[in-house]
PDB file as gemmi writes it, atoms N, CA and C in Angstrom:
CRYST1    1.000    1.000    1.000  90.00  90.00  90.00 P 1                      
ATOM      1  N   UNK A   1     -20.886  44.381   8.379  1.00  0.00           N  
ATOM      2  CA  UNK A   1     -20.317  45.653   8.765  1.00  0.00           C  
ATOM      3  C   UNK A   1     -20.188  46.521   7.508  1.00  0.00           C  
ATOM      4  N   UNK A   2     -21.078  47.601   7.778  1.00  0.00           N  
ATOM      5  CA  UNK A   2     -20.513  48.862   6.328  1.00  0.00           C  
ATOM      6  C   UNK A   2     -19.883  49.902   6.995  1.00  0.00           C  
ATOM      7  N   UNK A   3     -19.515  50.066   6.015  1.00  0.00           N  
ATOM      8  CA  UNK A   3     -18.266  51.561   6.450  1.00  0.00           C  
ATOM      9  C   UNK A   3     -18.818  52.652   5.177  1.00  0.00           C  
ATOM     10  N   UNK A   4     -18.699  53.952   5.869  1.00  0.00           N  
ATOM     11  CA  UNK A   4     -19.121  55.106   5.569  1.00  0.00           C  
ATOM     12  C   UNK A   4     -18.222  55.534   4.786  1.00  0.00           C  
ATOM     13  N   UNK A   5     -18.734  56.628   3.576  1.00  0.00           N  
ATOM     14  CA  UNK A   5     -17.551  57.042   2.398  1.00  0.00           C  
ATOM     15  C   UNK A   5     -16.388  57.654   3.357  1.00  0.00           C  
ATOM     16  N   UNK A   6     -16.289  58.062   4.398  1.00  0.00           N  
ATOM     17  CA  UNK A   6     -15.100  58.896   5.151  1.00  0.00           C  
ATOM     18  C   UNK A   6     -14.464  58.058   5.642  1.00  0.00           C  
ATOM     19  N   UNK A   7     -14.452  56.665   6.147  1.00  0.00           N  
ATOM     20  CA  UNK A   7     -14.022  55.577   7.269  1.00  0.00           C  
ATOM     21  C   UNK A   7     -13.266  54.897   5.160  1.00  0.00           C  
ATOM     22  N   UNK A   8     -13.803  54.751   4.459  1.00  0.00           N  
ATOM     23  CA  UNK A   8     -13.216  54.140   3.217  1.00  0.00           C  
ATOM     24  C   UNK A   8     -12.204  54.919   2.709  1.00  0.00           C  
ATOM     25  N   UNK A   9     -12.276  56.223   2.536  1.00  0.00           N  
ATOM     26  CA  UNK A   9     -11.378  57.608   1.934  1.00  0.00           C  
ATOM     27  C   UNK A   9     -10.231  57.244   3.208  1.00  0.00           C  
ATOM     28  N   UNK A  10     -10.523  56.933   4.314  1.00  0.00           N  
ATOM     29  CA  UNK A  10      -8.986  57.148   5.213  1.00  0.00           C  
ATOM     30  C   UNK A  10      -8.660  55.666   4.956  1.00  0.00           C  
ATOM     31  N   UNK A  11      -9.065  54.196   4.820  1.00  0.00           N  
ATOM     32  CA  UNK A  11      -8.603  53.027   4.903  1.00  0.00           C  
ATOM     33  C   UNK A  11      -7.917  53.660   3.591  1.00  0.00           C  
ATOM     34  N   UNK A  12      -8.387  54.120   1.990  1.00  0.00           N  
ATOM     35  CA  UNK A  12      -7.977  53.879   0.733  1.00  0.00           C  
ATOM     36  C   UNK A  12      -6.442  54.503   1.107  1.00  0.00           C  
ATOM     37  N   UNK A  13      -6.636  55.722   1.998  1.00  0.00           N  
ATOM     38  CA  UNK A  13      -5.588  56.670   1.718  1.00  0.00           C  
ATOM     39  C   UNK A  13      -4.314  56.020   2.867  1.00  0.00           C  
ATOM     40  N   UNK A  14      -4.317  55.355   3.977  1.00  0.00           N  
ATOM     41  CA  UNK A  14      -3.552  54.357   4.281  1.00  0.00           C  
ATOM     42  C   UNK A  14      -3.196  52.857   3.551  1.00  0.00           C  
ATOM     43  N   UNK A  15      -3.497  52.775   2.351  1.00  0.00           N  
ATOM     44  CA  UNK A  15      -3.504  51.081   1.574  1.00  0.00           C  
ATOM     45  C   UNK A  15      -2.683  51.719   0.371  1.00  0.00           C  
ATOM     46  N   UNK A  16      -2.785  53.709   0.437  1.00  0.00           N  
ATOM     47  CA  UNK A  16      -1.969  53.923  -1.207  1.00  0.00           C  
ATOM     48  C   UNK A  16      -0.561  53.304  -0.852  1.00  0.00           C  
ATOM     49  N   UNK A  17       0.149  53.714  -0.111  1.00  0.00           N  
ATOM     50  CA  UNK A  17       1.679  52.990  -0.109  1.00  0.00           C  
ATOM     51  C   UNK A  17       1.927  51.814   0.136  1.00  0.00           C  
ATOM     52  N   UNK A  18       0.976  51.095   0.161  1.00  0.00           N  
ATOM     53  CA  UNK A  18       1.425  49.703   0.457  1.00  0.00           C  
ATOM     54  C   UNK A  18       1.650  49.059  -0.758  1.00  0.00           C  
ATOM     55  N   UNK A  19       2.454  47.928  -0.613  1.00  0.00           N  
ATOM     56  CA  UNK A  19       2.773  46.820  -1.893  1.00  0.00           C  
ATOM     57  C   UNK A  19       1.992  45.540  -1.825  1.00  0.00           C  
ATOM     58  N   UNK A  20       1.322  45.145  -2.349  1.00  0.00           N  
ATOM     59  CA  UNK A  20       0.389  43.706  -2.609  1.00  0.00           C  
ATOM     60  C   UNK A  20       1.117  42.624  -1.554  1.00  0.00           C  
ATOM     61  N   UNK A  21       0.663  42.365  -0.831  1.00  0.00           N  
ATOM     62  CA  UNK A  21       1.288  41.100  -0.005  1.00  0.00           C  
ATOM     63  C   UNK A  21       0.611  39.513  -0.104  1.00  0.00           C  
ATOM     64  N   UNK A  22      -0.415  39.919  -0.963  1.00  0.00           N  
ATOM     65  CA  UNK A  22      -0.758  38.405  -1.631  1.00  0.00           C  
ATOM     66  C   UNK A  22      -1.338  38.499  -2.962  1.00  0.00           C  
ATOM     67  N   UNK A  23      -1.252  37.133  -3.830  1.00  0.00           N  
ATOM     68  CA  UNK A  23      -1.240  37.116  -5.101  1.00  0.00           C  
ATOM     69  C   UNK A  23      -2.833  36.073  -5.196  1.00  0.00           C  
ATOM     70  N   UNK A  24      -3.327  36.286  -5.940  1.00  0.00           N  
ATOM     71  CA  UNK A  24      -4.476  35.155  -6.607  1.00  0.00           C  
ATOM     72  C   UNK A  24      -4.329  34.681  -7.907  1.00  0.00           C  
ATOM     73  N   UNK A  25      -3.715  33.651  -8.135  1.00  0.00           N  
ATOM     74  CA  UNK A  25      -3.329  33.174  -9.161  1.00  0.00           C  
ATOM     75  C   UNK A  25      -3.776  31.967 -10.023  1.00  0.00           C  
ATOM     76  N   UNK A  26      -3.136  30.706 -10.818  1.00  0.00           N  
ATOM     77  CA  UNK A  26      -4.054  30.097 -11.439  1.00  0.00           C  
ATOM     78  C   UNK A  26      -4.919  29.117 -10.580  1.00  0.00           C  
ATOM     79  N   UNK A  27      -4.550  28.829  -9.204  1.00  0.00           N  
ATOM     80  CA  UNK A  27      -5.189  28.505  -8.282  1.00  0.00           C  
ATOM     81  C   UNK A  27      -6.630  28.449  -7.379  1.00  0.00           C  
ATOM     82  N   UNK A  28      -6.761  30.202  -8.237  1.00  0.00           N  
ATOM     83  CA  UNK A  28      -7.657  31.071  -7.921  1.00  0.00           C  
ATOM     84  C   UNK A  28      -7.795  30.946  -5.825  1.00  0.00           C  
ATOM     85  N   UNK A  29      -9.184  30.940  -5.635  1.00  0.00           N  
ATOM     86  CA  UNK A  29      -9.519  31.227  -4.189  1.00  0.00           C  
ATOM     87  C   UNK A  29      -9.840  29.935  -3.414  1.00  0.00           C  
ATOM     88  N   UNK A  30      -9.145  29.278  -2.829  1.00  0.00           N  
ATOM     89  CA  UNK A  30      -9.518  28.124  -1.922  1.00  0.00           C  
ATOM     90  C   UNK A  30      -9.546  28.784  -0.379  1.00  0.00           C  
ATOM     91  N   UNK A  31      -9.865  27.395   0.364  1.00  0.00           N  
ATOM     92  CA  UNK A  31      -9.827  27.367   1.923  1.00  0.00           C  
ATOM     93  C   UNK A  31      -8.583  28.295   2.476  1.00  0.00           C  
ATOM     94  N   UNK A  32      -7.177  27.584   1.882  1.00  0.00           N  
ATOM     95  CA  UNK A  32      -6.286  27.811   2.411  1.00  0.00           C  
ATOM     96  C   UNK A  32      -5.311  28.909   2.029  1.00  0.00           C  
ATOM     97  N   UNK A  33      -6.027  29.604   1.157  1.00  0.00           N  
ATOM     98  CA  UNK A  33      -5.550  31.198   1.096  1.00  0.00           C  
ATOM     99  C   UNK A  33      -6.345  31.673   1.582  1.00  0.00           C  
ATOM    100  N   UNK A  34      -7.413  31.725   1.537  1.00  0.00           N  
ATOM    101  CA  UNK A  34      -8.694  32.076   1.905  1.00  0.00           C  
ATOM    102  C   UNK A  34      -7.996  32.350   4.037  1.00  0.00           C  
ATOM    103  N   UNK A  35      -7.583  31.403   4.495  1.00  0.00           N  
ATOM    104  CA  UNK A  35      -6.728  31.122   5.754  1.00  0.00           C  
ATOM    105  C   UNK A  35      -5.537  31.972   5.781  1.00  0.00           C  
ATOM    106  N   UNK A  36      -4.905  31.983   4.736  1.00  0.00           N  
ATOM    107  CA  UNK A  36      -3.797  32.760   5.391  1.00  0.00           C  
ATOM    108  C   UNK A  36      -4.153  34.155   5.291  1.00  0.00           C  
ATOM    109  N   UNK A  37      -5.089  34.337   4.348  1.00  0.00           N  
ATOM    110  CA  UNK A  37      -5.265  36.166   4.114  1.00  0.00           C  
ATOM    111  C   UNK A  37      -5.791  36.374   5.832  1.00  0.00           C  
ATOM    112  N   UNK A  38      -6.631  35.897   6.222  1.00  0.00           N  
ATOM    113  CA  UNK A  38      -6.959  36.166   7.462  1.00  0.00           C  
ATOM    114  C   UNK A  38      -6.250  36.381   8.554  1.00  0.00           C  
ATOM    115  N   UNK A  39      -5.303  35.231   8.679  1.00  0.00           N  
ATOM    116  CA  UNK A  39      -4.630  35.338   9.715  1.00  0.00           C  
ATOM    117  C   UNK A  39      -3.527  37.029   9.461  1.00  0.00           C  
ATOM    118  N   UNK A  40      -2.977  37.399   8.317  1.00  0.00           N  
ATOM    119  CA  UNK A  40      -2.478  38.432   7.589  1.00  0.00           C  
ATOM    120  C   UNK A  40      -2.976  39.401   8.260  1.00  0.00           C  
ATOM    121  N   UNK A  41      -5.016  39.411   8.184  1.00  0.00           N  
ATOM    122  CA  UNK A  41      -5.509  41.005   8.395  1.00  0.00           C  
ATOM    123  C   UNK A  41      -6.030  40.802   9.519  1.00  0.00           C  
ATOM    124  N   UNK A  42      -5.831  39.631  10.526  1.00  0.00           N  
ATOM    125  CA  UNK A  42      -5.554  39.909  11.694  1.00  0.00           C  
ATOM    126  C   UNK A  42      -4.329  40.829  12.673  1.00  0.00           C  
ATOM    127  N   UNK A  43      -3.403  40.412  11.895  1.00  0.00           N  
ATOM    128  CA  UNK A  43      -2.008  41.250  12.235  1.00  0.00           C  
ATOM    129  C   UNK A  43      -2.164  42.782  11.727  1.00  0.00           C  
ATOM    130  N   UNK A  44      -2.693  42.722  10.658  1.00  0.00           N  
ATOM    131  CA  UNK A  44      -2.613  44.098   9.832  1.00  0.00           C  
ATOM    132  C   UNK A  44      -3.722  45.277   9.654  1.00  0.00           C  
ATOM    133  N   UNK A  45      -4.737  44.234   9.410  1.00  0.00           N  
ATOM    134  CA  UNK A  45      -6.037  44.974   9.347  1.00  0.00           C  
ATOM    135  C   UNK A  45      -6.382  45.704   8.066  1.00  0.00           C  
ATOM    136  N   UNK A  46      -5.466  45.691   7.508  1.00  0.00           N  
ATOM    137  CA  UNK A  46      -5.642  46.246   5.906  1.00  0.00           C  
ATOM    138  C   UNK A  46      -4.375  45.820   4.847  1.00  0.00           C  
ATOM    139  N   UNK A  47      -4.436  45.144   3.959  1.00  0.00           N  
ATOM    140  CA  UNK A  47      -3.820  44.553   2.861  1.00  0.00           C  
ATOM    141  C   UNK A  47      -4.274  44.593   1.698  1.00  0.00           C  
ATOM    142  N   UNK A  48      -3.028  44.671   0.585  1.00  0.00           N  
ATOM    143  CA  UNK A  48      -3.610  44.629  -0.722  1.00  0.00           C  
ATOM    144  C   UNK A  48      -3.099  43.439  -1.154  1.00  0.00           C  
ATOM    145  N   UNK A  49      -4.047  42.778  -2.409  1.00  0.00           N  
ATOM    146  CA  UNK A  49      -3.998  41.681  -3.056  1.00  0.00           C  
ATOM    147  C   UNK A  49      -4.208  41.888  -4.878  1.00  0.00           C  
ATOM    148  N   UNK A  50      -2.698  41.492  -5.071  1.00  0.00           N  
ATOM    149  CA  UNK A  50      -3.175  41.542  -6.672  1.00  0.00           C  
ATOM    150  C   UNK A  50      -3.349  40.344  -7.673  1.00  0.00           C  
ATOM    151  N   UNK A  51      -4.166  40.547  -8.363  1.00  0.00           N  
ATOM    152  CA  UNK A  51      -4.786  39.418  -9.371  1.00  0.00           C  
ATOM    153  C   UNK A  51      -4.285  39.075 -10.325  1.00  0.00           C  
ATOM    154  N   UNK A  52      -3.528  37.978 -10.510  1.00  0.00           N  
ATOM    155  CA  UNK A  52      -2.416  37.868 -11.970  1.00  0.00           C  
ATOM    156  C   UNK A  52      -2.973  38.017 -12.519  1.00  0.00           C  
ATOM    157  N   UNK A  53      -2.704  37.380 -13.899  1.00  0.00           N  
ATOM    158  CA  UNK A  53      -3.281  37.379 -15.175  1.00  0.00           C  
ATOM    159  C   UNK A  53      -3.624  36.086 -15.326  1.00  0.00           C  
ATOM    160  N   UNK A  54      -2.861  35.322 -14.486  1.00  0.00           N  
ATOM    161  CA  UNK A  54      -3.269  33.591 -14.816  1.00  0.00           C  
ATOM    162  C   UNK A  54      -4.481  33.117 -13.817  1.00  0.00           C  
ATOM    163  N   UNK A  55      -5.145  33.942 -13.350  1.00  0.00           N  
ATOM    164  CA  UNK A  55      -6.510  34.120 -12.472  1.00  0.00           C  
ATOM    165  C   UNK A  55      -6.966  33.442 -13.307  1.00  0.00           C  
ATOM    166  N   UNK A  56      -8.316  32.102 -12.840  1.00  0.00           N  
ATOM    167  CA  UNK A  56      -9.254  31.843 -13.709  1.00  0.00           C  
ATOM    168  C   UNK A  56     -10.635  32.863 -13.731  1.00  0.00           C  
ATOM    169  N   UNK A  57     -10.585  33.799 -13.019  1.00  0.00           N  
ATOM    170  CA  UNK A  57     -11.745  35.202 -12.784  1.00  0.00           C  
ATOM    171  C   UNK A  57     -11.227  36.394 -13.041  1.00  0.00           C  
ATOM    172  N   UNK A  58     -12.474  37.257 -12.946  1.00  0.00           N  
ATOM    173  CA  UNK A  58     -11.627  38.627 -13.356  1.00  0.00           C  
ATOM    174  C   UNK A  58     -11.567  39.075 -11.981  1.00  0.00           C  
ATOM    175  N   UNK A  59     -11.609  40.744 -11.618  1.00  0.00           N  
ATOM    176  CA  UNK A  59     -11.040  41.166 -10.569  1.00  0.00           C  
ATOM    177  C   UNK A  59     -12.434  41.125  -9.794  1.00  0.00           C  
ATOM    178  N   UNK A  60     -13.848  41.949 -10.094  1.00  0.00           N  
ATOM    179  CA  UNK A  60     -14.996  42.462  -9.819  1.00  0.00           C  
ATOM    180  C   UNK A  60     -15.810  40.526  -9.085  1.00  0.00           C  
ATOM    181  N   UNK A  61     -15.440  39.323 -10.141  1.00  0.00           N  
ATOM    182  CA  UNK A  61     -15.412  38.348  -9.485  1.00  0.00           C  
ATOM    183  C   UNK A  61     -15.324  37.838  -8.185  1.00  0.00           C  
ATOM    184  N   UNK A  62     -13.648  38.222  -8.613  1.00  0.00           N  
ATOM    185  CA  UNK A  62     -13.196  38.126  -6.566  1.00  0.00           C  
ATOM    186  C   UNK A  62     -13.433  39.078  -5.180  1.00  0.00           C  
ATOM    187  N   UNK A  63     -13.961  39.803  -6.209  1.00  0.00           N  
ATOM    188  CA  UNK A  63     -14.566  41.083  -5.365  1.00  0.00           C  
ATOM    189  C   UNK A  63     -15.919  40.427  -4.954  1.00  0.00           C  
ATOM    190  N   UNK A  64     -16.489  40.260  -5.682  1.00  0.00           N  
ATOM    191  CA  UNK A  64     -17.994  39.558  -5.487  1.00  0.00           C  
ATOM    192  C   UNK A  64     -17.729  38.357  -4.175  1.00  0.00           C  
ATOM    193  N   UNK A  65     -17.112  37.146  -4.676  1.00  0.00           N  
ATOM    194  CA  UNK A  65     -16.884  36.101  -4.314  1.00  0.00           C  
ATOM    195  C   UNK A  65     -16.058  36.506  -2.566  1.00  0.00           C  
ATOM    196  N   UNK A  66     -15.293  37.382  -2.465  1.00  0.00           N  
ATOM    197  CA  UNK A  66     -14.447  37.624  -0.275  1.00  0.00           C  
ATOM    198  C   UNK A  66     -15.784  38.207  -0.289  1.00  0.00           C  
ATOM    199  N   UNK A  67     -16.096  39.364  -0.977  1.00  0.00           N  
ATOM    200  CA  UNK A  67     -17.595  39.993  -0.402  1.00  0.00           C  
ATOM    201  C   UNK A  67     -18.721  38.722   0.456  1.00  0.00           C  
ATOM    202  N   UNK A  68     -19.189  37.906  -0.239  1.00  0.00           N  
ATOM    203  CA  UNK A  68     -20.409  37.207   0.274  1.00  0.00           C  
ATOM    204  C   UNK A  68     -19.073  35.953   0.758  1.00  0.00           C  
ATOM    205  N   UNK A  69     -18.327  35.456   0.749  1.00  0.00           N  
ATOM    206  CA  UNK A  69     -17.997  33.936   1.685  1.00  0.00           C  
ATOM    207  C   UNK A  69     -17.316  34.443   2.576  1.00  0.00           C  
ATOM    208  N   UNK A  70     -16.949  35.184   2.883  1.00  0.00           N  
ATOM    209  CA  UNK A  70     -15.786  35.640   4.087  1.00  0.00           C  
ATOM    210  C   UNK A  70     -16.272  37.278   4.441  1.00  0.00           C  
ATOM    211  N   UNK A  71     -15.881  37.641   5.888  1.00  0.00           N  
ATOM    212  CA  UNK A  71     -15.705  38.797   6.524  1.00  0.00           C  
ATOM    213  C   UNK A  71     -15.267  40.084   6.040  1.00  0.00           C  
ATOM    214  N   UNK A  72     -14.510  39.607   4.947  1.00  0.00           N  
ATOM    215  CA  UNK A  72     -13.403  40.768   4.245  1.00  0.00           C  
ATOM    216  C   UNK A  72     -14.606  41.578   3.783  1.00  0.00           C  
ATOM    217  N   UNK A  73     -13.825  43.099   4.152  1.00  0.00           N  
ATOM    218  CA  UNK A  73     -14.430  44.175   3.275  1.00  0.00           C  
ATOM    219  C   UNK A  73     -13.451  44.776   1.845  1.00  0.00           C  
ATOM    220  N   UNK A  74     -14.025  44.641   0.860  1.00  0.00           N  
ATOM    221  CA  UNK A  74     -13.453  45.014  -0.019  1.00  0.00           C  
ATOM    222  C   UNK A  74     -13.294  46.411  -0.330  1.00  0.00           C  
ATOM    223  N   UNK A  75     -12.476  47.378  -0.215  1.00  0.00           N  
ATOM    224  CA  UNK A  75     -12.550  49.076   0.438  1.00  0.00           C  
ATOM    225  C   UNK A  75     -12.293  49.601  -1.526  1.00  0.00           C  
ATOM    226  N   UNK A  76     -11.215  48.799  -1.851  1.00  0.00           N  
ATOM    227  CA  UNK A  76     -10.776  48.988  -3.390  1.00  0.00           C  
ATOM    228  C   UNK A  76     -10.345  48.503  -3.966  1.00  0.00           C  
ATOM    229  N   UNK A  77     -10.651  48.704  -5.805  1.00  0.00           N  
ATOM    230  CA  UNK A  77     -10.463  47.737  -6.629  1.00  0.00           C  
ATOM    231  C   UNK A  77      -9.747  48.836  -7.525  1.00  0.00           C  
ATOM    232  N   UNK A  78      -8.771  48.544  -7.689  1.00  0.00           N  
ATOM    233  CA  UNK A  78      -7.823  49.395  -9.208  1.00  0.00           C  
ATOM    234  C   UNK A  78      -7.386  47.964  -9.660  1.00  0.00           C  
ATOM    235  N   UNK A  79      -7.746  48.009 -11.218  1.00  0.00           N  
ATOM    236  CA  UNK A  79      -7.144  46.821 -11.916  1.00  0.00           C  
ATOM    237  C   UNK A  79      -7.008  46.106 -11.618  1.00  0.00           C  
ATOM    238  N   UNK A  80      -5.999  45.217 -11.054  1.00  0.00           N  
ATOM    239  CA  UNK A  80      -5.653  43.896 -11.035  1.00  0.00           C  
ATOM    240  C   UNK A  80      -5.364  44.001  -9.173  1.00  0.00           C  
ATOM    241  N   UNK A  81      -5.880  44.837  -8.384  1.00  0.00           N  
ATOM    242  CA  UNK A  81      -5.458  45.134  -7.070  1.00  0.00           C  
ATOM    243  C   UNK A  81      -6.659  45.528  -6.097  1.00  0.00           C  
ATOM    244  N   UNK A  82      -6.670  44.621  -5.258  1.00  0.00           N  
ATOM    245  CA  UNK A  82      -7.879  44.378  -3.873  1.00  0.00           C  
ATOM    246  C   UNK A  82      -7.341  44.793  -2.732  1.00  0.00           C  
ATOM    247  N   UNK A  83      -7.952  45.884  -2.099  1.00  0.00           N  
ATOM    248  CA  UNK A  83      -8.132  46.387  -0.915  1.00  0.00           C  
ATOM    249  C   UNK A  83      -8.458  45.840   0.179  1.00  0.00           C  
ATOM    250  N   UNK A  84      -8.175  45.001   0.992  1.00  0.00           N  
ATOM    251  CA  UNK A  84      -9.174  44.052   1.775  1.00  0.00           C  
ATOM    252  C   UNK A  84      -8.889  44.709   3.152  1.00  0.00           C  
ATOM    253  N   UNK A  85      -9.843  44.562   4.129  1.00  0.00           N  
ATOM    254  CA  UNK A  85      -9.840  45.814   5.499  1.00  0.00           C  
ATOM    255  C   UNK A  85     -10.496  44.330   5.993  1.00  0.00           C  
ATOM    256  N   UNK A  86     -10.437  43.624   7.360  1.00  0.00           N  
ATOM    257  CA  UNK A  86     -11.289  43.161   8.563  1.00  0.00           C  
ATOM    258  C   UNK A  86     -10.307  43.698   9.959  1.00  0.00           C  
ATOM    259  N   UNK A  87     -11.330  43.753  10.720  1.00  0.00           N  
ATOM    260  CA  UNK A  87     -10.789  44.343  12.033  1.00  0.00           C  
ATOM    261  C   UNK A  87     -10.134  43.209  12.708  1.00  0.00           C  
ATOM    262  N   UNK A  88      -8.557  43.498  13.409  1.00  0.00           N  
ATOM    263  CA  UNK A  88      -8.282  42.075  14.122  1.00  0.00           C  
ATOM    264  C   UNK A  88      -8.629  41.766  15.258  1.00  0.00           C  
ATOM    265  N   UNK A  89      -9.070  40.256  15.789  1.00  0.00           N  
ATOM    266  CA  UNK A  89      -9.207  39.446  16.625  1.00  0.00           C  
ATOM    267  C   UNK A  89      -8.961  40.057  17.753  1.00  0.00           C  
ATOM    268  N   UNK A  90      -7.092  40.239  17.774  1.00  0.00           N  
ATOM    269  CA  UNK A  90      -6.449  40.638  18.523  1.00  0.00           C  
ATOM    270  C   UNK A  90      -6.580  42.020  18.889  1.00  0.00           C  
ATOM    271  N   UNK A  91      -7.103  42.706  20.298  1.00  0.00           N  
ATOM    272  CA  UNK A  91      -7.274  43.701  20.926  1.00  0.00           C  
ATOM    273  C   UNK A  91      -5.641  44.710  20.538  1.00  0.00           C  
ATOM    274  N   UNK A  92      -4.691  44.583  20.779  1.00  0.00           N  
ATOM    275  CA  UNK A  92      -3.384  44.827  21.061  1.00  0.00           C  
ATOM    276  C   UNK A  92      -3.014  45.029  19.004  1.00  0.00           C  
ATOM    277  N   UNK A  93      -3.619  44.485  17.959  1.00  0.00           N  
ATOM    278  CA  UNK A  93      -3.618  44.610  16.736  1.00  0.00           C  
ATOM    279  C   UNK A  93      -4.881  45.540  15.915  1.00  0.00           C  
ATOM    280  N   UNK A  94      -5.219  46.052  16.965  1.00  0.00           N  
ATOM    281  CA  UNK A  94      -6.183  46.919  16.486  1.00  0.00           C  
ATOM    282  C   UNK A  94      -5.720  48.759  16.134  1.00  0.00           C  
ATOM    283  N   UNK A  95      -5.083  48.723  15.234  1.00  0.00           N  
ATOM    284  CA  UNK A  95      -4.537  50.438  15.412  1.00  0.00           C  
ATOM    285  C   UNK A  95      -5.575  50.876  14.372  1.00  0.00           C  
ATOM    286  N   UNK A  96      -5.658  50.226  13.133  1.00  0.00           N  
ATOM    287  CA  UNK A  96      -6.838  51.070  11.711  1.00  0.00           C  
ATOM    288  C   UNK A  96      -7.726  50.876  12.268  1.00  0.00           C  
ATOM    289  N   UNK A  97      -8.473  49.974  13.310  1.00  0.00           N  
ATOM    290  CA  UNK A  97      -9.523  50.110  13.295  1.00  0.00           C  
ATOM    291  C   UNK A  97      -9.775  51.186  14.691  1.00  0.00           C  
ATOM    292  N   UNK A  98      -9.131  51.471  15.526  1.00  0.00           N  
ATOM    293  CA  UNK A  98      -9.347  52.285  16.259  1.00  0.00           C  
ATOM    294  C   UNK A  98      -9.416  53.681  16.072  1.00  0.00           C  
ATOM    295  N   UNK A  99      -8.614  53.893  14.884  1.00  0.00           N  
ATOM    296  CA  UNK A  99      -8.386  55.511  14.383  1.00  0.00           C  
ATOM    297  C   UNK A  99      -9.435  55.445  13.432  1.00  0.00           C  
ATOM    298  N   UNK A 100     -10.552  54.364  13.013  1.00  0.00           N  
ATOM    299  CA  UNK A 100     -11.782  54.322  12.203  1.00  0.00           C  
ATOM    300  C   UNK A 100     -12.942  54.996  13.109  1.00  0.00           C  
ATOM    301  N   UNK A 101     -12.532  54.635  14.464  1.00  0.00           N  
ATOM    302  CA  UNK A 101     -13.560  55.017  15.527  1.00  0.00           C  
ATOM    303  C   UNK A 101     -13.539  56.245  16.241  1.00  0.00           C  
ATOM    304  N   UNK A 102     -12.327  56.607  15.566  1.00  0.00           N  
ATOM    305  CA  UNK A 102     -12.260  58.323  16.156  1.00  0.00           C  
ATOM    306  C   UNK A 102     -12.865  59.373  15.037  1.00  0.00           C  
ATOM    307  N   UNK A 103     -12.762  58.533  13.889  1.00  0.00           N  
ATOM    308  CA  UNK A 103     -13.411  59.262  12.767  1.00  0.00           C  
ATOM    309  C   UNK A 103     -14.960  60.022  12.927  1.00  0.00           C  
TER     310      UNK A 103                                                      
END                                                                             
């Protein structure tokens, strides 16, 4: 799924007020974060994720790495902070992605 510079400009500009609701840390990216982020942007549909410093990768890494193993679209990267957008499962949890389709 790609999204068009206008469908990205409205996800970026709904993700500015938000606060990071998950961390990638010295742990880096397994199965089971990898699991909960999902179940997350099922409910949400758009979350940010920031990258400690005790990351064993840099940011453009983990950008690379949700890009090709998982669904996630990566919408934005400022510093140490990931944008992640998938549409949810759930019909009834779909509000960003429906106001994507009126765009």
């Amino acid at each position: 799924m790609s999204l068009t510079g206008k469908e990205k400009r409205f996800l970026r500009a709904r993700a500015h007020s938000m606060r990071p609701l998950f961390q990638i840390g010295k742990e880096g990216l397994n199965a089971i974060w990898i699991e909960q982020v999902k179940r997350a942007l099922n409910k949400r549909e758009l979350i940010k994720v920031n990258l400690l410093q005790s990351a064993p990768f840099e940011t453009d890494e983990a950008r690379a790495y949700l890009e090709e193993k998982t669904d996630f679209q990566v919408i934005q990267e400022i510093g140490h902070i990931l944008v992640l957008y998938r549409p949810a499962d759930n019909v009834k949890n779909r509000i960003i992605s429906d106001e994507l389709k009126k765009l």
